[in-house]
C-alpha positions in Angstrom: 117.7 71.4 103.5 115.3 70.5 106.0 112.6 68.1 104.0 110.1 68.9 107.0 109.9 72.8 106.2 106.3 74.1 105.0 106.4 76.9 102.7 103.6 78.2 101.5 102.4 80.7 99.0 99.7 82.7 99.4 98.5 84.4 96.4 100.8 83.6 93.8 98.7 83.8 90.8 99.7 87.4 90.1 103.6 86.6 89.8 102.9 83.1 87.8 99.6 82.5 86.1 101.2 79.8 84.7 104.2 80.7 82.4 106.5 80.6 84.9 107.5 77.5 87.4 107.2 77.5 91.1 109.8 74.1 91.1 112.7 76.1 92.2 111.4 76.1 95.8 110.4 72.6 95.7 113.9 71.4 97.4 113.4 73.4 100.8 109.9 71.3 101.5 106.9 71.0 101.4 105.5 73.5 98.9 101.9 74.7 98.9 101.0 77.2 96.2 97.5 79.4 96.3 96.6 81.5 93.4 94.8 83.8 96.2 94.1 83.5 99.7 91.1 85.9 101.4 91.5 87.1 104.6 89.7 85.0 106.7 91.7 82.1 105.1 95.1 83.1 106.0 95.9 81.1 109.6 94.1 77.9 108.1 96.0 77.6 105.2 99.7 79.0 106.9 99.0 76.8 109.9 102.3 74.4 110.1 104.2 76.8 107.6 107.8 77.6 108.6 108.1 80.2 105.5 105.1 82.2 103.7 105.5 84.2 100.8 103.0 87.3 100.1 102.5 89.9 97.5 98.9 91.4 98.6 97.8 89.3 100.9 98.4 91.0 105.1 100.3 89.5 107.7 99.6 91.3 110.8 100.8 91.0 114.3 97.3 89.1 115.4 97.7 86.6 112.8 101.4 86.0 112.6 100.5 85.5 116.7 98.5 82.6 115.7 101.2 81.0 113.6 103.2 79.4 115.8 105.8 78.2 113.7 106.1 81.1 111.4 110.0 81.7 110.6 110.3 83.6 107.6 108.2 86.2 105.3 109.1 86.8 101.9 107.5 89.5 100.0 106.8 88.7 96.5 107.5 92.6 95.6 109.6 95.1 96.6 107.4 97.2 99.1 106.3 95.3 102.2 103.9 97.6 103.9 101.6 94.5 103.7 103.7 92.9 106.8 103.8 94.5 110.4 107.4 94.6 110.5 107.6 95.5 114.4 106.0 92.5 115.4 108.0 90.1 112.9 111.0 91.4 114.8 109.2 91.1 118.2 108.4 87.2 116.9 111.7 86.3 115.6 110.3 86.0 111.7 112.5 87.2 109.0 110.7 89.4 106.5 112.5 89.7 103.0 111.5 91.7 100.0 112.2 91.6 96.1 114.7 94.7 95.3 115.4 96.1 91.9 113.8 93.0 89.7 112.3 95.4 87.1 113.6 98.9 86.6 113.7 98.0 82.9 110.1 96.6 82.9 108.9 99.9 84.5 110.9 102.5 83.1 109.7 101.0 79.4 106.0 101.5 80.7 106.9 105.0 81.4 107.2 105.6 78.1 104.3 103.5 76.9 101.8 105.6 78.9 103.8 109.0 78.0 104.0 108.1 74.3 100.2 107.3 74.7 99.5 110.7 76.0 101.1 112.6 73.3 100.8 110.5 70.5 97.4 108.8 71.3 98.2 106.0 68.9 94.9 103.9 70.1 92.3 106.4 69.8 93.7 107.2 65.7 94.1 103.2 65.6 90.3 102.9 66.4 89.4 105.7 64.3 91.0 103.8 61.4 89.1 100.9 61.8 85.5 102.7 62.3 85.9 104.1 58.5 87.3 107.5 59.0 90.2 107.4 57.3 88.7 106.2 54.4 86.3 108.9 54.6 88.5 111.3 54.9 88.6 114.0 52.1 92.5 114.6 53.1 95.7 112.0 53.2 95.5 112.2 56.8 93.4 113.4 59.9 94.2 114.3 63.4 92.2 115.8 65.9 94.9 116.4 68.7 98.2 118.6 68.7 100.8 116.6 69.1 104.3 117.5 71.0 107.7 116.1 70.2 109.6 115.1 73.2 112.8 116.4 72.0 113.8 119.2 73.9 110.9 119.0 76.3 111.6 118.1 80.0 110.7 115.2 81.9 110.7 115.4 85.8 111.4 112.4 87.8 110.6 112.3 91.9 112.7 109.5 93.2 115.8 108.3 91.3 116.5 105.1 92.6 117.2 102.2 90.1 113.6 102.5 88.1 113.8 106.8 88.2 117.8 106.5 87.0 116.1 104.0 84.4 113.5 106.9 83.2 116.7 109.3 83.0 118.7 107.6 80.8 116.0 106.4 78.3 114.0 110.4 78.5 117.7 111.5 77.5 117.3 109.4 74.5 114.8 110.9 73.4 116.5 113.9 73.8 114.4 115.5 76.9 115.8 117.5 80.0 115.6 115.4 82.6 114.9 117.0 86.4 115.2 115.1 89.5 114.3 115.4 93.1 115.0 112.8 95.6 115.4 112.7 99.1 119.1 112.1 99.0 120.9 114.5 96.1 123.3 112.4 94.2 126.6 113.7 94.5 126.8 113.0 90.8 124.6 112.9 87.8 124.5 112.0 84.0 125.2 114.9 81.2 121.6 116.6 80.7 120.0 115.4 84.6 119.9 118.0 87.2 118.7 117.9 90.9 116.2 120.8 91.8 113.8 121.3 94.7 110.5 119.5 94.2 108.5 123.0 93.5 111.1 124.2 90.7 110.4 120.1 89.6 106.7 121.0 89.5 107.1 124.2 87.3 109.8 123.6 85.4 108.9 119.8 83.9 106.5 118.9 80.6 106.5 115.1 82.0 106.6 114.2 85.7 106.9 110.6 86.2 106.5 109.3 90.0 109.6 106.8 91.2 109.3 107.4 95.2 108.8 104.8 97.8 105.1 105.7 99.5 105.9 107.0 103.1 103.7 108.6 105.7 105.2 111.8 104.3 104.5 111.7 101.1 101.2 110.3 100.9 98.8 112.5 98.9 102.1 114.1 97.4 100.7 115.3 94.4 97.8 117.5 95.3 95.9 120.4 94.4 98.5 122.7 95.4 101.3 120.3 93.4 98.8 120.1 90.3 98.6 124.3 90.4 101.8 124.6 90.2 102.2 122.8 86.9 102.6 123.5 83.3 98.8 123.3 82.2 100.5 121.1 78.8 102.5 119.1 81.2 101.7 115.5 81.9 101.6 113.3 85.3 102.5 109.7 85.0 102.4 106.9 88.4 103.5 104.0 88.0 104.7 104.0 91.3 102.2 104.0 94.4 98.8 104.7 94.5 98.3 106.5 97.3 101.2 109.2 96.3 98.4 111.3 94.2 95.3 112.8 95.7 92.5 111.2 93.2 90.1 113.5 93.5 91.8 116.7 93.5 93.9 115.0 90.4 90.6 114.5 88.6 89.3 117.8 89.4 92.9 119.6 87.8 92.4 117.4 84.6 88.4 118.8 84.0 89.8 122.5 84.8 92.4 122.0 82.5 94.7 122.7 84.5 97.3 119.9 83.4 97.3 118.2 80.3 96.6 114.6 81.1 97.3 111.8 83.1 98.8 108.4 83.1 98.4 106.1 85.9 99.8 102.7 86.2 98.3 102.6 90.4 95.5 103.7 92.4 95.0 104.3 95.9 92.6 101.2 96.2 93.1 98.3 93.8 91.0 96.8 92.4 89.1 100.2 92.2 85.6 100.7 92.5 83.4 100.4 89.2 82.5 104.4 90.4 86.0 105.5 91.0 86.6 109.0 90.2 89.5 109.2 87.7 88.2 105.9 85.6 86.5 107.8 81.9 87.9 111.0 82.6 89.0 112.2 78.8 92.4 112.9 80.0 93.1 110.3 81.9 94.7 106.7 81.0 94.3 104.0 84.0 96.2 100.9 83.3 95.7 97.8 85.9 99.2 97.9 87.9 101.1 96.3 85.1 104.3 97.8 84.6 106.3 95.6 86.5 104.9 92.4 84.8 106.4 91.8 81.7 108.1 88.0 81.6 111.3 88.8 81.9 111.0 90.8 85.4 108.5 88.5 86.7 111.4 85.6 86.0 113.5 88.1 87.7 111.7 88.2 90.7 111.0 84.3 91.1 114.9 84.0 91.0 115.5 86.3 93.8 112.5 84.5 96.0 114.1 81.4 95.2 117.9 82.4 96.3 116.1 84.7 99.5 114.7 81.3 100.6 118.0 79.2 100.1 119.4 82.4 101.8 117.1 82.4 105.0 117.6 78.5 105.1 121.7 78.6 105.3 121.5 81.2 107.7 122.7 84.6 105.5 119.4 85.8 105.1 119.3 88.7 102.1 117.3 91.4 101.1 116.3 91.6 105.0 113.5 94.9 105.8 112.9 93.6 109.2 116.6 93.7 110.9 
């Protein structure tokens, strides 16, 4: 390895705020890690660096222009839309990304918000504690109808490693499991099916969102998308933000015209104080947290790690940029 290599890290705190080690990519060089980095910091602090790694922070063509010796990109996560991929080529830098580190850390967070939804465990938790149930002239209380997953059907857009995830645990609970992606599988799993994304939409109790955000796609789930929907079904995203239409989602949930709503991502994050879906009754907002747990965040610092010894023998991996 060359000891005169620069790597540095620009926001970092995210993937390790300090249960995890960044010493695995002390042998390629110099190693400078920042928690975060703001915009107008980013060319100070890369200056020198043959290798940066990002999650949030942008690399665009005017400031990869004004890092001269800028070699290689990795992307702390597994989309990259924060890198202008056209000009890394045009510059000779590498751009890597982090693929398939936490199906199992999402998929279980699926369920976490969809179990939440039907069986608001929280709300009769809180209940508990302010006196009710001791109040209560009856064994039990409960103020919501509750639905059994069993036999119900869950509806999954994109099945790549997280959506085949969702399958195989939604089958465990016994649920129908519908999927629409933009390549059919030539072969699925007992109990999954591949429809068309509007027999998806009227057919499914649950639809959980596992698609990559394209142009195409963007504002995906819409008013027309929501109309189409069971009005006891569910929507759950703990993919991208930018895949739902906020305000036409939050405008379906006060019609009643879906049951509720479950969203790991929004369109803008950190949101505004203001933001349109945050209090709505039947919607749960959690802060982008399903791929955190321990063990995928270990995951991921693993594959940095071996994409940076990758880069550095010359068999770059996990390359979005070729």
């Amino acid at each position: 390895m060359n000891a005169l290599q620069k790597l540095v890290v620009t926001d970092g705190y995210t993937l390790n705020p300090g249960d995890l080690s960044w010493s695995g990519f002390e042998p390629f060089g110099d190693l400078v890690v920042y928690d975060r980095t703001e915009p107008e910091q980013v060319v100070e602090r890369c200056l020198g660096a043959t290798m940066v790694l990002t999650n949030k922070v942008i690399l665009d063509r005017q400031l990869m222009m004004q890092l001269p010796e800028l070699r290689y990109i990795g992307v702390l996560a597994t989309g990259y839309n924060v890198v202008d991929l056209e000009a890394a080529r045009e510059l000779g830098v590498v751009v890597t990304n982090i693929p398939a580190y936490g199906p199992e850390s999402v998929a279980q967070f699926v369920f976490a918000l969809l179990l939440n939804q039907v069986q608001p465990i929280h709300y009769y938790s809180n209940e508990v504690n302010n006196g009710r149930w001791s109040k209560s002239p009856d064994f039990c209380f409960y103020d919501h109808s509750m639905p059994e997953l069993a036999g119900l059907t869950m509806g999954i857009i994109g099945y790549g490693a997280i959506g085949q995830k969702v399958a195989r645990i939604a089958r465990g609970f016994d649920m129908k499991v519908l999927v629409h992606t933009r390549t059919p599988p030539e072969v699925l799993p007992e109990g999954v099916s591949s429809v068309s994304l509007s027999s998806l939409c009227q057919d499914s109790d649950v639809i959980s969102l596992h698609c990559p955000l394209t142009k195409q796609n963007q504002g995906l789930i819409d008013q027309a998308f929501l109309k189409q929907m069971k009005s006891s079904a569910y929507l759950i995203n703990t993919a991208r933000g930018p895949l739902v239409n906020e305000a036409e989602l939050a405008e379906a949930l006060q019609r009643g015209e879906i049951a509720g709503a479950a969203l790991d991502v929004l369109a803008v994050e950190p949101p505004p104080q203001q933001h349109v879906l945050i209090d709505q009754e039947k919607c749960t907002i959690t802060p982008h947290i399903a791929w955190s747990t321990l063990a995928a965040r270990g995951r991921l610092m693993n594959i940095a790690v071996a994409n940076v010894a990758a880069f550095l023998s010359g068999r770059p991996q996990h390359v979005v940029n070729a």
